[in-house]
N, CA, C and O atoms as a printed pandas DataFrame, in Angstrom:
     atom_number atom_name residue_name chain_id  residue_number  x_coord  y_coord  z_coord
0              1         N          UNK        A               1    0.847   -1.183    0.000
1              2        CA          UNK        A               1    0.000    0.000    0.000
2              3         C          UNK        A               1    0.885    1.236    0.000
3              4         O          UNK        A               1    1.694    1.545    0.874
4              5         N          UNK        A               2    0.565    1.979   -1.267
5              6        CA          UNK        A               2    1.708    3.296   -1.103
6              7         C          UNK        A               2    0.386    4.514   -0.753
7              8         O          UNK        A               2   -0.634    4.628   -1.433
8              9         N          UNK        A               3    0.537    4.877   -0.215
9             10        CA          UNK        A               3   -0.263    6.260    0.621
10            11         C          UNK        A               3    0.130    7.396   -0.320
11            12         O          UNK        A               3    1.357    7.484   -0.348
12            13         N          UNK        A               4   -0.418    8.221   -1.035
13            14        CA          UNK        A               4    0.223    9.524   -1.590
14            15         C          UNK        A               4   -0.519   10.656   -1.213
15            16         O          UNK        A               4   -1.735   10.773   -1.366
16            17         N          UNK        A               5    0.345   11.608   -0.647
17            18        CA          UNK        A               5   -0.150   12.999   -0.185
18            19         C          UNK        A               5    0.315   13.802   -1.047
19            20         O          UNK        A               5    1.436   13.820   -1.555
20            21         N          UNK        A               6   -1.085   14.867   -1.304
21            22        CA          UNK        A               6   -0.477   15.684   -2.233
22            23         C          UNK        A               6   -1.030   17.021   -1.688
23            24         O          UNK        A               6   -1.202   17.224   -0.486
24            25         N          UNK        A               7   -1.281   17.868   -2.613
25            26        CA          UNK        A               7   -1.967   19.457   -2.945
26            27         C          UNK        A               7   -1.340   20.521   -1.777
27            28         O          UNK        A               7   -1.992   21.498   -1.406
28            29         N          UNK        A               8    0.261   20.146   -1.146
29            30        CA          UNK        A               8    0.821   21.395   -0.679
30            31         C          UNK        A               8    1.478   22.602   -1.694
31            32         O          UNK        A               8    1.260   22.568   -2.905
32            33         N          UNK        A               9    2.137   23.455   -1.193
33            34        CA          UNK        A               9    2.357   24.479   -2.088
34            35         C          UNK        A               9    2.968   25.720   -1.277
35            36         O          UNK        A               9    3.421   25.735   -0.132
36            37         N          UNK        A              10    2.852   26.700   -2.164
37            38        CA          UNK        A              10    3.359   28.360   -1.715
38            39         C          UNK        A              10    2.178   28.649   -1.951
39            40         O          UNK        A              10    1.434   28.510   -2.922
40            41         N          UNK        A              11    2.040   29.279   -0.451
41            42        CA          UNK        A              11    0.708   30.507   -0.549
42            43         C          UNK        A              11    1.082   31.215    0.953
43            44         O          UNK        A              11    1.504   30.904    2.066
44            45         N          UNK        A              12    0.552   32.570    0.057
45            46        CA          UNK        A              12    0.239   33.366    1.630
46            47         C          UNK        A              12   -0.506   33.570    2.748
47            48         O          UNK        A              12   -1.674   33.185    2.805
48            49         N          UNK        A              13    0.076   34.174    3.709
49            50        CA          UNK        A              13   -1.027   33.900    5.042
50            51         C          UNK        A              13   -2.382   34.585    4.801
51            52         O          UNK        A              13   -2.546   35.630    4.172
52            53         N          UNK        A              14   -3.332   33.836    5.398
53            54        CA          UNK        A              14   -4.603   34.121    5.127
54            55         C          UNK        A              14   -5.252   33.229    4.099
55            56         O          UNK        A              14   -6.481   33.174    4.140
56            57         N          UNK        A              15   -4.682   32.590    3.271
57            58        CA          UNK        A              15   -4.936   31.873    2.221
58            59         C          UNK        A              15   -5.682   30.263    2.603
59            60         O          UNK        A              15   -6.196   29.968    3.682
60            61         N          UNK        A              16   -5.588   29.569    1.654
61            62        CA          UNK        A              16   -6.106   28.002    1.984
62            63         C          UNK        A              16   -5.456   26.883    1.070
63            64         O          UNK        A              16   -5.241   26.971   -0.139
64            65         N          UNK        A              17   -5.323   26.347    1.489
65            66        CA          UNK        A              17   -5.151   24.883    0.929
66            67         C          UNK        A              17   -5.928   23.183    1.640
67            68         O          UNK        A              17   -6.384   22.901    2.748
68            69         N          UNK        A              18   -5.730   22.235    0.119
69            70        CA          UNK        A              18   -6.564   21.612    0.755
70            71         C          UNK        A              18   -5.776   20.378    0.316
71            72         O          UNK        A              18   -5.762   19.927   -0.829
72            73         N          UNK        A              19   -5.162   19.921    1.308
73            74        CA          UNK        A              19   -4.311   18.646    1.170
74            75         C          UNK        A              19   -4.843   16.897    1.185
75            76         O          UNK        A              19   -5.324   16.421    2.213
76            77         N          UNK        A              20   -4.686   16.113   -0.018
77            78        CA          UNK        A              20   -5.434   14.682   -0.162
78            79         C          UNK        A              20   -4.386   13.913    0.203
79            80         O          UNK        A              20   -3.217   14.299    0.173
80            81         N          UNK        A              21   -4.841   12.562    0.638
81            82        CA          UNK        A              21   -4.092   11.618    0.706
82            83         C          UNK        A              21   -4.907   10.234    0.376
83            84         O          UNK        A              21   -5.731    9.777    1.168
84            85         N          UNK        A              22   -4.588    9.609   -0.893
85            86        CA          UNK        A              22   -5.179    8.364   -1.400
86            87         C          UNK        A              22   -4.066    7.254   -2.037
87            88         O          UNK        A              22   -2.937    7.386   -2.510
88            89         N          UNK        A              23   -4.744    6.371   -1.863
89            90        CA          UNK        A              23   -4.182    5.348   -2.012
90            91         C          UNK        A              23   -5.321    4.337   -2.885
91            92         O          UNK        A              23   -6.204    3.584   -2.476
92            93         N          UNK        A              24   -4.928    4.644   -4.059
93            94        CA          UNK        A              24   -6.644    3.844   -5.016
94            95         C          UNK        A              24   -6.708    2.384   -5.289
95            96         O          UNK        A              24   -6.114    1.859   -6.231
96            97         N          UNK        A              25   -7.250    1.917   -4.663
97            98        CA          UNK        A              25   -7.514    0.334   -4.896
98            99         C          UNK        A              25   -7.673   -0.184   -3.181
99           100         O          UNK        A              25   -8.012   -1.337   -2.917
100          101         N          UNK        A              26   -7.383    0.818   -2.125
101          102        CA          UNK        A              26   -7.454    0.335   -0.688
102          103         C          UNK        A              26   -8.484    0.205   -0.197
103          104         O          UNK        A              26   -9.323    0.765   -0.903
104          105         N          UNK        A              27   -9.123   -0.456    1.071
105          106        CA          UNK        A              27  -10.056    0.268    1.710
106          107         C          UNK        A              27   -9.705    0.234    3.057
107          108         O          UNK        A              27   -9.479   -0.719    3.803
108          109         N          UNK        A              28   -9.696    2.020    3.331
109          110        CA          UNK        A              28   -9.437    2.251    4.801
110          111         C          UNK        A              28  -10.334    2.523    5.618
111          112         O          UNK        A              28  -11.420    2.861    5.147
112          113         N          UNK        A              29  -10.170    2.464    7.122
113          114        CA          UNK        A              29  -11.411    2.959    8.192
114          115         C          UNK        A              29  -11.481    4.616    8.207
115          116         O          UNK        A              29  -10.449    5.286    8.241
116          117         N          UNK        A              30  -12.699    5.160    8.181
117          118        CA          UNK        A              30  -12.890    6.163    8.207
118          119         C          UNK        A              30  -12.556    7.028    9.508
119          120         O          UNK        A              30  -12.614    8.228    9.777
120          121         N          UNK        A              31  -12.196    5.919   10.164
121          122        CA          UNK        A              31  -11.809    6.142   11.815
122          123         C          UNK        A              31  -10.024    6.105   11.783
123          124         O          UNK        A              31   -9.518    5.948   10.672
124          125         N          UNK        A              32   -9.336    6.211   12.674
125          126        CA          UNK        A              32   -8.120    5.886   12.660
126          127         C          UNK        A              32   -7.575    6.849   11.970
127          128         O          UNK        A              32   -6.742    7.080   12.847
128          129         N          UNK        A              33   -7.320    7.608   11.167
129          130        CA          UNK        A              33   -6.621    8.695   10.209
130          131         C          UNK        A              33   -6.253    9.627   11.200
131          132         O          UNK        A              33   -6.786    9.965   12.257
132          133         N          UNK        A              34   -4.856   10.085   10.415
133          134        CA          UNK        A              34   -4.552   11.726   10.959
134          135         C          UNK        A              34   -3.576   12.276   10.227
135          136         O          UNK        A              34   -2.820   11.495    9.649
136          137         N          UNK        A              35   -3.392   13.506   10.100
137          138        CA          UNK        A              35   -1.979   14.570    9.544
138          139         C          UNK        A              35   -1.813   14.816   10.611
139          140         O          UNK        A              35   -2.330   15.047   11.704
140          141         N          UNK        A              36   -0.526   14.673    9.799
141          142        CA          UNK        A              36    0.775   15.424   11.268
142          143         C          UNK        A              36    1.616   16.374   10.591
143          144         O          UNK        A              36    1.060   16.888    9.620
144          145         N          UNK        A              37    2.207   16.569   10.705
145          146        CA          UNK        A              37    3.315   17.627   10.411
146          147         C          UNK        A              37    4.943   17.938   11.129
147          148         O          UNK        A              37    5.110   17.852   12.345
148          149         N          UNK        A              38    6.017   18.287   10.212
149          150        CA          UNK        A              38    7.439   18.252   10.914
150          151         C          UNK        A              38    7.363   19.654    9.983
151          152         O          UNK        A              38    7.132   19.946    8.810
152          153         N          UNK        A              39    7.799   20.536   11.603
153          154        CA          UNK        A              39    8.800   22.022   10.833
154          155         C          UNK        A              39   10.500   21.832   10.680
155          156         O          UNK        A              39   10.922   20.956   11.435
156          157         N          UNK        A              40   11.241   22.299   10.087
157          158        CA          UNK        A              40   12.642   22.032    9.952
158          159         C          UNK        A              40   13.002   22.317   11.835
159          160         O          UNK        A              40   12.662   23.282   12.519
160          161         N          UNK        A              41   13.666   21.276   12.181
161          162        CA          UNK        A              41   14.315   21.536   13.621
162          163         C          UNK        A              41   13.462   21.083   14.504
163          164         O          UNK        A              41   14.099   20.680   15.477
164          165         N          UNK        A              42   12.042   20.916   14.681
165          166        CA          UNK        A              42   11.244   20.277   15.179
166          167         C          UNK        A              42   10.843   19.067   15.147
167          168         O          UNK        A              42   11.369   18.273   14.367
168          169         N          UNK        A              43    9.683   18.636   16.112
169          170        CA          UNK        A              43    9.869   17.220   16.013
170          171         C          UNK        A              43    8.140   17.317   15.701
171          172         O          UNK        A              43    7.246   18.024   16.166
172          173         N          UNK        A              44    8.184   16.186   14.632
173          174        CA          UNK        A              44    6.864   15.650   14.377
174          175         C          UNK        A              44    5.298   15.840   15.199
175          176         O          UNK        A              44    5.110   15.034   16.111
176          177         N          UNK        A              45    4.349   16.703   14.965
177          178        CA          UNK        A              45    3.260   17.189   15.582
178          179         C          UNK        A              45    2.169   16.388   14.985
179          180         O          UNK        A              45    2.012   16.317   13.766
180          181         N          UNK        A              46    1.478   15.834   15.773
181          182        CA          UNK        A              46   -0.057   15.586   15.657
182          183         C          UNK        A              46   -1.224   16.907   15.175
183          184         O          UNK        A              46   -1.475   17.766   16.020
184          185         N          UNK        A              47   -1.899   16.987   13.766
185          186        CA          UNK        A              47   -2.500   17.855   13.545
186          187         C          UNK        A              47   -3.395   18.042   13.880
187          188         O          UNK        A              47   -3.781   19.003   14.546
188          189         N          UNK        A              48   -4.142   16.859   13.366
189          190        CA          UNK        A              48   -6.053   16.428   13.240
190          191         C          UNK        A              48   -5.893   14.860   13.378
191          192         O          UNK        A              48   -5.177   14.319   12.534
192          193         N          UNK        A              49   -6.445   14.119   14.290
193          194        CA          UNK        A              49   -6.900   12.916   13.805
194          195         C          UNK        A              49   -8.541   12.343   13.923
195          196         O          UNK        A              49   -9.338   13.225   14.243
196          197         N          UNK        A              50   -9.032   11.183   13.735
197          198        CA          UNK        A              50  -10.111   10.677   13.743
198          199         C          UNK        A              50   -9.867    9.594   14.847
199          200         O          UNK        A              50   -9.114    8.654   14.589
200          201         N          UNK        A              51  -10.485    9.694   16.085
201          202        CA          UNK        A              51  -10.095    8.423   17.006
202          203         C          UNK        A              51  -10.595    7.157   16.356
203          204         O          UNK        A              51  -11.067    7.200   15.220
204          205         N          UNK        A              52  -10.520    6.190   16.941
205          206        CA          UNK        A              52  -10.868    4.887   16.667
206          207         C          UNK        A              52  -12.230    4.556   17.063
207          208         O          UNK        A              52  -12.737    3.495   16.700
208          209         N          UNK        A              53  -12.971    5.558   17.920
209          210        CA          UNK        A              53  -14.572    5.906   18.291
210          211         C          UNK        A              53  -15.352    6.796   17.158
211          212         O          UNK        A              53  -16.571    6.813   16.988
212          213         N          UNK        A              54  -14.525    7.413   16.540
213          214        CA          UNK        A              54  -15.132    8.778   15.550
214          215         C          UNK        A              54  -14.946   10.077   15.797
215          216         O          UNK        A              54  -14.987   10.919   14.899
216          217         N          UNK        A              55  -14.720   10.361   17.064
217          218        CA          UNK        A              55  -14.335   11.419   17.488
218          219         C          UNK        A              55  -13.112   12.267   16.777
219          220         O          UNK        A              55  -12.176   11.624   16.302
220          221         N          UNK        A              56  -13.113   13.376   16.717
221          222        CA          UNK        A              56  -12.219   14.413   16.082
222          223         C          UNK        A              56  -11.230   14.773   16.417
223          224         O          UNK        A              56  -10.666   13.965   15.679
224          225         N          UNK        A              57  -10.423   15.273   16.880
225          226        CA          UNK        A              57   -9.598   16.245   17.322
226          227         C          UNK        A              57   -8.347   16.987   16.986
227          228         O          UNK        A              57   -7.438   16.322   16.488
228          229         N          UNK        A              58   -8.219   17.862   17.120
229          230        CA          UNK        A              58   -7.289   18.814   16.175
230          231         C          UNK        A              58   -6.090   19.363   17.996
231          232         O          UNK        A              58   -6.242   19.352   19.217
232          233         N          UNK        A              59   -5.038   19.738   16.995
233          234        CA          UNK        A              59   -4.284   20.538   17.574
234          235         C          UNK        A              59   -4.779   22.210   17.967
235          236         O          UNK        A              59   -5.185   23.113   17.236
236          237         N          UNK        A              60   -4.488   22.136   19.769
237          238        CA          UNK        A              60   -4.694   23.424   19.939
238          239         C          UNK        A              60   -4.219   24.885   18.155
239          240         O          UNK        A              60   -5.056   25.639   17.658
240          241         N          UNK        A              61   -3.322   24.812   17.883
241          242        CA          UNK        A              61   -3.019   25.809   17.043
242          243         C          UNK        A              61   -3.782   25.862   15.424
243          244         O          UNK        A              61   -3.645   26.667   14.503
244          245         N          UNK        A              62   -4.496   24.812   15.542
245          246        CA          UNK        A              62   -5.188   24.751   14.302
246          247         C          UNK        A              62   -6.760   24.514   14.166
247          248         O          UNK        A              62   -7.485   24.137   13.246
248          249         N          UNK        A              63   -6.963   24.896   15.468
249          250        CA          UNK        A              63   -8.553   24.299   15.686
250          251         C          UNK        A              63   -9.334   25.455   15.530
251          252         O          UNK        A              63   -9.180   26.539   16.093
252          253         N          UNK        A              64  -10.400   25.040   14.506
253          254        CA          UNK        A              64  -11.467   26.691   13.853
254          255         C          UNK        A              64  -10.909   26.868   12.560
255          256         O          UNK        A              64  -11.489   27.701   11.863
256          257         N          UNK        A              65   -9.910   26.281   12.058
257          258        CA          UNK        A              65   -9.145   26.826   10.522
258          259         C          UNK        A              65   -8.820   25.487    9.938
259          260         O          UNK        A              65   -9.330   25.357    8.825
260          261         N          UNK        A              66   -8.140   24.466   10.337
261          262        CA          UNK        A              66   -8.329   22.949    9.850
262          263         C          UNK        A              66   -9.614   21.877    9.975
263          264         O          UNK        A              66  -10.060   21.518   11.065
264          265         N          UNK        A              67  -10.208   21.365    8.510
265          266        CA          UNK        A              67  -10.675   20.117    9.251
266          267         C          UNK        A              67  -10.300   19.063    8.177
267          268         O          UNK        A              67  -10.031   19.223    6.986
268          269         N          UNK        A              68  -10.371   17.706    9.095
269          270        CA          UNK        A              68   -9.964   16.167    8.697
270          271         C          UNK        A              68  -11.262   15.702    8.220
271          272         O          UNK        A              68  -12.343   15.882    8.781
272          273         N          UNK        A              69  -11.032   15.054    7.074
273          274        CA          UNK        A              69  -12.606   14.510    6.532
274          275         C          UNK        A              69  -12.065   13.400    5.733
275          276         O          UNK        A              69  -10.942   13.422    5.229
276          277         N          UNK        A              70  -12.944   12.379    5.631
277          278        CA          UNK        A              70  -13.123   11.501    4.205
278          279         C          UNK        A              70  -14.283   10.754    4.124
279          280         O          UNK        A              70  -14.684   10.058    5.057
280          281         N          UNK        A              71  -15.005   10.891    2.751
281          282        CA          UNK        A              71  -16.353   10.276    2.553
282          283         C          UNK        A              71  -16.745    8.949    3.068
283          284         O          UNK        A              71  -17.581    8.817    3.963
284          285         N          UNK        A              72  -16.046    7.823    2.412
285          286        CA          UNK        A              72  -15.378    6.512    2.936
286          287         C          UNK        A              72  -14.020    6.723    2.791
287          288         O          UNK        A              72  -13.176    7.607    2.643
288          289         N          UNK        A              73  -14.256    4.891    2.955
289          290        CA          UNK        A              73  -13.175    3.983    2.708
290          291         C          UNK        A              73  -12.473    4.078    1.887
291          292         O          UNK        A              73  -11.278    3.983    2.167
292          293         N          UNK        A              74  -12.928    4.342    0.287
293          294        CA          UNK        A              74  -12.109    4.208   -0.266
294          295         C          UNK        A              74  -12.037    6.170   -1.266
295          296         O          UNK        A              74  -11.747    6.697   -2.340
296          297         N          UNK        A              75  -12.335    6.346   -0.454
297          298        CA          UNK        A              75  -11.950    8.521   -0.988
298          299         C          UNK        A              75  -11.072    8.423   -0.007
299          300         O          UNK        A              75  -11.184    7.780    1.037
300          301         N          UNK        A              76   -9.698    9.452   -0.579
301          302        CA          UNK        A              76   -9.133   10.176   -0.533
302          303         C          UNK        A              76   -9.712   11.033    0.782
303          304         O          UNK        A              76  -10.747   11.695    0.859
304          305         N          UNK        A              77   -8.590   10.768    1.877
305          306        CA          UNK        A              77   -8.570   11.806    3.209
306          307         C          UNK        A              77   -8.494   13.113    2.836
307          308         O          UNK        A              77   -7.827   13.217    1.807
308          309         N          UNK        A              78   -8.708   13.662    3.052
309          310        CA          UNK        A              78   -8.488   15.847    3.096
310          311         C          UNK        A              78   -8.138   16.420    4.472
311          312         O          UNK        A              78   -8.803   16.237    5.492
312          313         N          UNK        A              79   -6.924   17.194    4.369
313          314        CA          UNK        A              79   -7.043   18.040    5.004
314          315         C          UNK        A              79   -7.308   19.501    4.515
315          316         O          UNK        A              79   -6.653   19.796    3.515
316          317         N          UNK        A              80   -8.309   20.696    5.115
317          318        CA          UNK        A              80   -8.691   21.447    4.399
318          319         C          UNK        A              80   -8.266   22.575    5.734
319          320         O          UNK        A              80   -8.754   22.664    6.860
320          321         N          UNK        A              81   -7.046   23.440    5.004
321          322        CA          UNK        A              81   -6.791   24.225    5.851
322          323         C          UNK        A              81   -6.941   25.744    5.517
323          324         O          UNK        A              81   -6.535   25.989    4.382
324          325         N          UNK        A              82   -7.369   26.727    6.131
325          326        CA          UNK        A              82   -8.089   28.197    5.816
326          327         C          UNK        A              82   -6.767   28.727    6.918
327          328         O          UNK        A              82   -5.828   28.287    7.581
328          329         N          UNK        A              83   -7.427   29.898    6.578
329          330        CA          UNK        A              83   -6.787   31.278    7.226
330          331         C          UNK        A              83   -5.317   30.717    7.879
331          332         O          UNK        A              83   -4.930   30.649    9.046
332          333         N          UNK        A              84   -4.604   30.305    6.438
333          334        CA          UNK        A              84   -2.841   29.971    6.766
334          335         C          UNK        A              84   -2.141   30.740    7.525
335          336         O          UNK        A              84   -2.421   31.922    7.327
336          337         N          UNK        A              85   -1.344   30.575    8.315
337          338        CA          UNK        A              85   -0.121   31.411    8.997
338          339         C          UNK        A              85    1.165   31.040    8.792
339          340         O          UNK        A              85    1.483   29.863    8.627
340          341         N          UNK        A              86    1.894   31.894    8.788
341          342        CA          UNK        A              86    3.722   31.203    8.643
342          343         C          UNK        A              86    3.820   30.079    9.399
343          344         O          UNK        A              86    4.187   29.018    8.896
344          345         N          UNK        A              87    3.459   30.213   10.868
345          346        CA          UNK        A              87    3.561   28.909   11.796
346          347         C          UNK        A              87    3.229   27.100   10.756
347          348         O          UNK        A              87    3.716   25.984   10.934
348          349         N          UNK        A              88    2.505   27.466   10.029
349          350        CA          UNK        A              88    2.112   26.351   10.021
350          351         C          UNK        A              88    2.895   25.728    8.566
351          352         O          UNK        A              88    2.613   24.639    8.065
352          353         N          UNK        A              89    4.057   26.803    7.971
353          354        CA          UNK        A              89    4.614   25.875    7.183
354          355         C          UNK        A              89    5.541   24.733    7.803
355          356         O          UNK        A              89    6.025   24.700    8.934
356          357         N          UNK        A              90    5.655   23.872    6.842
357          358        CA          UNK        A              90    6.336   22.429    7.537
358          359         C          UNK        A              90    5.650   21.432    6.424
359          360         O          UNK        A              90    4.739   21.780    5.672
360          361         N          UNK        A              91    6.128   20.397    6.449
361          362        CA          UNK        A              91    5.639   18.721    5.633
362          363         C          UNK        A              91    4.911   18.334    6.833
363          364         O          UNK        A              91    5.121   18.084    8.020
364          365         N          UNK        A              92    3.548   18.426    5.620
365          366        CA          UNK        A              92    2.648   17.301    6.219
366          367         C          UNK        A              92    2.216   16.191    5.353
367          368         O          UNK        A              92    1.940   16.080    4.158
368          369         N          UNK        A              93    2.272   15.013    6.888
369          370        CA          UNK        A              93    2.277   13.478    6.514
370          371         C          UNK        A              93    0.956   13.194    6.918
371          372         O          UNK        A              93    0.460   13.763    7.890
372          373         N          UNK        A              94    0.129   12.057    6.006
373          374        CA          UNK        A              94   -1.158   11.223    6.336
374          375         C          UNK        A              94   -0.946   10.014    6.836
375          376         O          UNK        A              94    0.169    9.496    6.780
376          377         N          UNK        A              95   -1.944    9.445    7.361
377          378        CA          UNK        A              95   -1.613    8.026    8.020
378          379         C          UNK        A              95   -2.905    7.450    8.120
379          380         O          UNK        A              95   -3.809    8.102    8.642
380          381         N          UNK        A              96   -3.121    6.192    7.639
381          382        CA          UNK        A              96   -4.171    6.073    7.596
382          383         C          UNK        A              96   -4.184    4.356    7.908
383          384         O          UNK        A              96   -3.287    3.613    7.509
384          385         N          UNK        A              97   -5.230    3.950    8.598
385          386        CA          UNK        A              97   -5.198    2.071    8.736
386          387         C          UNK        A              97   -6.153    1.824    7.619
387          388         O          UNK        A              97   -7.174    2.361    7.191
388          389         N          UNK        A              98   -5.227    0.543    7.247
389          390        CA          UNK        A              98   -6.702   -0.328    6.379
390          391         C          UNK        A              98   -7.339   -1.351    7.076
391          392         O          UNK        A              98   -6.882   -2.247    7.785
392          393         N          UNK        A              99   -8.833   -0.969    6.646
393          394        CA          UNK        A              99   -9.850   -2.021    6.983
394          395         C          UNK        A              99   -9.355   -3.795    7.174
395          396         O          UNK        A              99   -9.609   -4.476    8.168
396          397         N          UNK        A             100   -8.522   -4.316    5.804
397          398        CA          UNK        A             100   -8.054   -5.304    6.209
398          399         C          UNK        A             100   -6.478   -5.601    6.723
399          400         O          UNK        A             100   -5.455   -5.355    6.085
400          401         N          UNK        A             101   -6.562   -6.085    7.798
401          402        CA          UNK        A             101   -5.167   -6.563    8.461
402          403         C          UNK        A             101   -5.128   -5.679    9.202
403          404         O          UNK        A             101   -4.260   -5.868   10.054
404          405         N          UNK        A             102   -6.047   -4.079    9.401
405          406        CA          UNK        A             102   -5.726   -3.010   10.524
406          407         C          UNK        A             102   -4.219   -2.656   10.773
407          408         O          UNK        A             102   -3.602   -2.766   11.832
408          409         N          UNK        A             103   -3.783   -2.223    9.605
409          410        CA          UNK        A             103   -2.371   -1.609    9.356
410          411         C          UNK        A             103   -2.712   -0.429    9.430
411          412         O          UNK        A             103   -3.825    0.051    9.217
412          413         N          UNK        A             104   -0.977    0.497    9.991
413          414        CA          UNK        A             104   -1.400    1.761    9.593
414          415         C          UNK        A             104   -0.197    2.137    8.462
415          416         O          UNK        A             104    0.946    1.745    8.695
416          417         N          UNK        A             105   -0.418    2.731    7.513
417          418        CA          UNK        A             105    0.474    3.174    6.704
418          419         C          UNK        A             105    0.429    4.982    6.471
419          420         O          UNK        A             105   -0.538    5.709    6.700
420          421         N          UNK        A             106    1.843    5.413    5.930
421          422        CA          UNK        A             106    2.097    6.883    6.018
422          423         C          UNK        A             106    2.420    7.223    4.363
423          424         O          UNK        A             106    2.963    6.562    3.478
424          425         N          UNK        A             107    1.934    8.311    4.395
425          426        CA          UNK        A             107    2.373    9.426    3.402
426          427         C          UNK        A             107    3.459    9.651    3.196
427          428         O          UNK        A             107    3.992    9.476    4.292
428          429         N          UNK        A             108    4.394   10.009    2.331
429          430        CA          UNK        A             108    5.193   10.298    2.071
430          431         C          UNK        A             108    5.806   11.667    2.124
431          432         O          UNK        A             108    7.004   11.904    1.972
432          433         N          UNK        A             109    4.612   12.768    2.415
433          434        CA          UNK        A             109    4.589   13.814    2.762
434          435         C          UNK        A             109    4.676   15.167    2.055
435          436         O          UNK        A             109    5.521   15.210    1.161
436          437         N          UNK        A             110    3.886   16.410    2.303
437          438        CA          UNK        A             110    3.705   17.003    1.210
438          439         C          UNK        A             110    4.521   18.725    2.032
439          440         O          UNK        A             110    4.745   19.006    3.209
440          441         N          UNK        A             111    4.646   19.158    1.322
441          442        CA          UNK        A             111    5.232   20.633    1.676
442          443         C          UNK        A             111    4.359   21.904    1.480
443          444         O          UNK        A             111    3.882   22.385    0.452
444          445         N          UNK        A             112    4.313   22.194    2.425
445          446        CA          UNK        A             112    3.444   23.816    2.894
446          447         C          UNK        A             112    4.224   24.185    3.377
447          448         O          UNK        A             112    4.878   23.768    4.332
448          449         N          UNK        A             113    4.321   25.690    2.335
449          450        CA          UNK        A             113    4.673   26.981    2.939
450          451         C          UNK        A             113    4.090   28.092    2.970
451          452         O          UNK        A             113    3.581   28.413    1.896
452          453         N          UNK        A             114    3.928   29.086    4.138
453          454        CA          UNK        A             114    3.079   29.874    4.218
454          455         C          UNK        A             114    4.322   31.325    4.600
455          456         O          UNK        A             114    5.094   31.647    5.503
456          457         N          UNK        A             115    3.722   32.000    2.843
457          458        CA          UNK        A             115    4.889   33.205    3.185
458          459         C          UNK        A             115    3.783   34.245    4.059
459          460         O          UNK        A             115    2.596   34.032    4.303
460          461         N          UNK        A             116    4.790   35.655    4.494
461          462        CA          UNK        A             116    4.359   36.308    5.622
462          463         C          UNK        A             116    3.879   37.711    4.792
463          464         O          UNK        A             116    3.394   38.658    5.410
């Protein structure tokens, strides 16, 4: 299973982007998913995930401007992020389990930058 994250970029603050991660021919739980993110020098952050109940939850710094979604199983995760800030450039990675064998597999990771 190769995971591919895509739709980062250059944009300025205030702006949006809306980052996918699919893997076509899988089927994953709509539960279990999350982006994370690494800034250069930092260590790997939890963004948004989907608990293993359904429940949501986002990082204090992104909550009201990010959300985590996917239709099913087999669409393409989104992250859909609004009103960008410099803070939040960095590579972000998806992760997602599949339905069979309850693996989790990662993204390869996509690049956001948010000029000032």
């Amino acid at each position: 299973v190769q995971l591919q994250a895509s739709g980062g970029g250059l944009v300025q603050a205030g702006g949006s982007l809306r980052l996918s991660c699919a893997a076509p021919g899988t089927v994953f739980s709509i539960n279990n998913m999350a982006w994370y993110r690494q800034a250069p020098g930092k260590e790997r952050e939890l963004v948004a995930h989907v608990t293993s109940d359904g429940r949501t939850n986002y990082a204090d710094s992104v909550k009201g401007r990010f959300t985590i979604s996917a239709d099913n199983g087999k669409s393409p995760m989104y992250l859909q992020m609004n009103s960008l800030k410099p803070d939040d450039t960095a590579v972000y990675y998806c992760k997602r389990r599949t339905v069979e064998g309850r693996r989790d597999y990662w993204g390869q990771g996509t690049q956001v930058t948010v000029s000032s």
